[in-house]
C-alpha positions in Angstrom: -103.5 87.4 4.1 -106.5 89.7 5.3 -106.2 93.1 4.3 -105.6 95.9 6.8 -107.7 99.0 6.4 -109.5 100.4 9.5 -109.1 98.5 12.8 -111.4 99.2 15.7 -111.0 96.9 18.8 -110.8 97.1 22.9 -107.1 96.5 23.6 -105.2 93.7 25.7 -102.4 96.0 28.0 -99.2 93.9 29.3 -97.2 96.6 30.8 -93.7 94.9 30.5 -91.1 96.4 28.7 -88.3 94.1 27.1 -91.1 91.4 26.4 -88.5 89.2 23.9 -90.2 86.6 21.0 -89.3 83.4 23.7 -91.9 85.0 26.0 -94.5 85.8 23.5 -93.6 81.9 22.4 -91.7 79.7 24.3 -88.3 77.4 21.8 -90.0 74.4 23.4 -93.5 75.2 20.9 -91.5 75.7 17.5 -91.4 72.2 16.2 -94.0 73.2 13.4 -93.8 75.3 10.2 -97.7 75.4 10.8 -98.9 79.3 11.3 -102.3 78.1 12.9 -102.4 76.2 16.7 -100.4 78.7 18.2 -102.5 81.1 19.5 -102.9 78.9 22.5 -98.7 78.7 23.3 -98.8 82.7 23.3 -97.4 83.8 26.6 -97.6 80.0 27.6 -95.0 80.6 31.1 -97.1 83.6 31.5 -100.3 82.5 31.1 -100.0 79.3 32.5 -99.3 77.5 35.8 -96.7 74.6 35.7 -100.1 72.2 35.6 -101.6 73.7 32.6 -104.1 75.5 34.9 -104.8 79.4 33.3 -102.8 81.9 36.0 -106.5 84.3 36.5 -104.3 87.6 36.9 -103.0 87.5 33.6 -103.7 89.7 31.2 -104.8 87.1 28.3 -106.6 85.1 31.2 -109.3 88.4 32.2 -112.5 88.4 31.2 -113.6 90.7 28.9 -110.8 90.5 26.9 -111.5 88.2 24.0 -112.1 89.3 20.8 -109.7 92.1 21.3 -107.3 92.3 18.3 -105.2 95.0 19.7 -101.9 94.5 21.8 -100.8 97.3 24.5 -96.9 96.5 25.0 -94.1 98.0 27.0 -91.0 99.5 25.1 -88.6 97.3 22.6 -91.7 94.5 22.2 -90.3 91.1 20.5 -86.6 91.6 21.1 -84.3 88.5 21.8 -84.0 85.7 18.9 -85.9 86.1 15.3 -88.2 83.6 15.2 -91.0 84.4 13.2 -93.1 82.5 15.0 -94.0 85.2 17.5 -96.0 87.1 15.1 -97.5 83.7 14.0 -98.7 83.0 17.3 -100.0 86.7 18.3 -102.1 86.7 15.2 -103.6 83.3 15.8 -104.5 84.2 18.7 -106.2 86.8 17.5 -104.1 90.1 17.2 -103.8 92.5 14.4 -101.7 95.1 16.0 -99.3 95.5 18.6 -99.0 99.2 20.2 -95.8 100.0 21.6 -93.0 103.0 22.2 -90.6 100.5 20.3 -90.0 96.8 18.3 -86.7 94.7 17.9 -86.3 95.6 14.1 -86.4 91.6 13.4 -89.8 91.4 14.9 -90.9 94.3 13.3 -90.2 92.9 10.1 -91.5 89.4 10.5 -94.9 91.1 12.0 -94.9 93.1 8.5 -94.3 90.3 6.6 -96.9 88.4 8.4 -99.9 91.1 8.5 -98.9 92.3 11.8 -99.7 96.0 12.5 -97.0 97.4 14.9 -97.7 100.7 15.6 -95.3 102.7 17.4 -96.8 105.8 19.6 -95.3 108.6 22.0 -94.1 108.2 25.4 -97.1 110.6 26.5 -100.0 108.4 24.0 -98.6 105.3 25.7 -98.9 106.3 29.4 -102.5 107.6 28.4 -103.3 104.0 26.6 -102.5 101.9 29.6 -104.7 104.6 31.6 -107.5 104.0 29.5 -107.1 100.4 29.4 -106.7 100.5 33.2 -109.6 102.7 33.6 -112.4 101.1 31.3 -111.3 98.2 29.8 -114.1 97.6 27.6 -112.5 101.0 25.7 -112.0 100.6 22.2 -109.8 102.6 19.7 -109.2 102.4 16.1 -106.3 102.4 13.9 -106.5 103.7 10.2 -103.5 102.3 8.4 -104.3 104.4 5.1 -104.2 107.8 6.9 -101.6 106.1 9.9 -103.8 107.2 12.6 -104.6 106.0 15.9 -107.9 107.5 17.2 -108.3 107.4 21.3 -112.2 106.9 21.9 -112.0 111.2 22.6 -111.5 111.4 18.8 -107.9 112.9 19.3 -105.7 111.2 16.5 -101.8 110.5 17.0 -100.1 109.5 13.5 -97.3 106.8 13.5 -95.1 105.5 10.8 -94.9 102.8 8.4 -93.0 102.7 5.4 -94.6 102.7 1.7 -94.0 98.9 0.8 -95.5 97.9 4.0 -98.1 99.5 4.3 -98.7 98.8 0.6 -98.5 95.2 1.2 -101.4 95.4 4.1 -103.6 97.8 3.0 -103.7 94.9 -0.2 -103.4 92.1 1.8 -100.4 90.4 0.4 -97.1 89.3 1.4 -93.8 90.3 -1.0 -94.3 87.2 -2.8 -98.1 88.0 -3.2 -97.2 91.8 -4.5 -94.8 90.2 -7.0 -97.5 87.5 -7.9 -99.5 90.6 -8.8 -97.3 91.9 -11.7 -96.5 88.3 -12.8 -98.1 89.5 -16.2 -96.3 92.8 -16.4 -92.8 91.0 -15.8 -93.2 88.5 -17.9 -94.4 90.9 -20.8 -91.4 92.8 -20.1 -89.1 89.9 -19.9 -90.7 89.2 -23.2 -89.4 92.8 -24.3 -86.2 92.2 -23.3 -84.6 88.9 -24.3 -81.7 88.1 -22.8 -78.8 88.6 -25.0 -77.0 85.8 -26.7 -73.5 85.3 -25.9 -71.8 84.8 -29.3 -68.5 85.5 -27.9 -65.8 81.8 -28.9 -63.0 80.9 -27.0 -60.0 79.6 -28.8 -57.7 77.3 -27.0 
């Protein structure tokens, strides 16, 4: 997993609150454990018309917008089921973040776990985010997940949370099993410490 430090990027806006993880990827595209291919399912009924053809007045369809690594998302982003293939396929398409008022705590967790920034703002940030985006698309802001900032292009900085572990986990770019994997040496030198103790207790029938 790549390691989350400073983030600069123009942003993607969907303005749709309620967007739940069988929008951001349809039950019909989770036949595979495989993280990679699908970036191109994200959004699929949104993006696509019943033919394949790419729907030009949707968001992920614009130009300009590729590259961008930052998601602008209406309140309570990935709610509905658990699958944790919606962060899979936002971050092969390309995402790193995902800006919102709110998260379904299952998503939220899965995006952690996956390397997922989301990065919950104010009522009054988000209103002036999808201005921005609205306004000059090409805009580009920055997130700082060490000092939990994200900067607006006029320099103002708006903190949001994250807790410890987390954060931890991205700033190193590991997973839980990848921080444990990390201090295989110290737990097994304390294992080593601290044998297990023998059961000499008998049993008489």
């Amino acid at each position: 997993m790549e390691p989350f430090k400073t983030l600069t990027s123009h942003v993607v806006a969907i303005p749709v609150e309620n967007i739940d993880t069988d929008q951001i990827i349809p039950a019909r595209f989770l036949k595979t454990t495989s993280k990679t291919g699908l970036g191109q399912h994200l959004f699929a009924d949104w993006r696509c018309q019943a033919d394949g053809a790419l729907k030009p007045d949707f968001a992920l369809n614009r130009p300009g917008v590729e590259g961008a690594q930052i998601l602008l998302a209406g309140d309570n982003f990935g709610c509905g089921s658990s699958r944790e293939h919606a962060p899979w396929a936002l971050m092969d398409f390309g995402f790193r973040a995902v800006v919102s008022t709110s998260f379904a705590d299952i998503f939220c967790n899965n995006a952690l776990k996956n390397g997922l920034l989301p990065v919950v703002v104010d009522a009054e940030t988000h209103r002036q985010l999808f201005s921005l985006v609205e306004e000059e698309p090409s805009s580009q802001i920055t997130l700082d997940l060490a000092a939990q900032a994200l900067i607006l292009p006029d320099g103002r900085r708006v903190t949001f949370p994250i807790d410890e572990f987390s954060k931890l986990c991205l700033l190193e770019g590991v997973d839980q099993l990848g921080y444990l994997l990390k201090h295989e040496a110290r737990i097994a030198a304390y294992e080593q410490s601290h044998p297990l103790a023998v059961n000499t207790t008998h049993h008489q029938v």
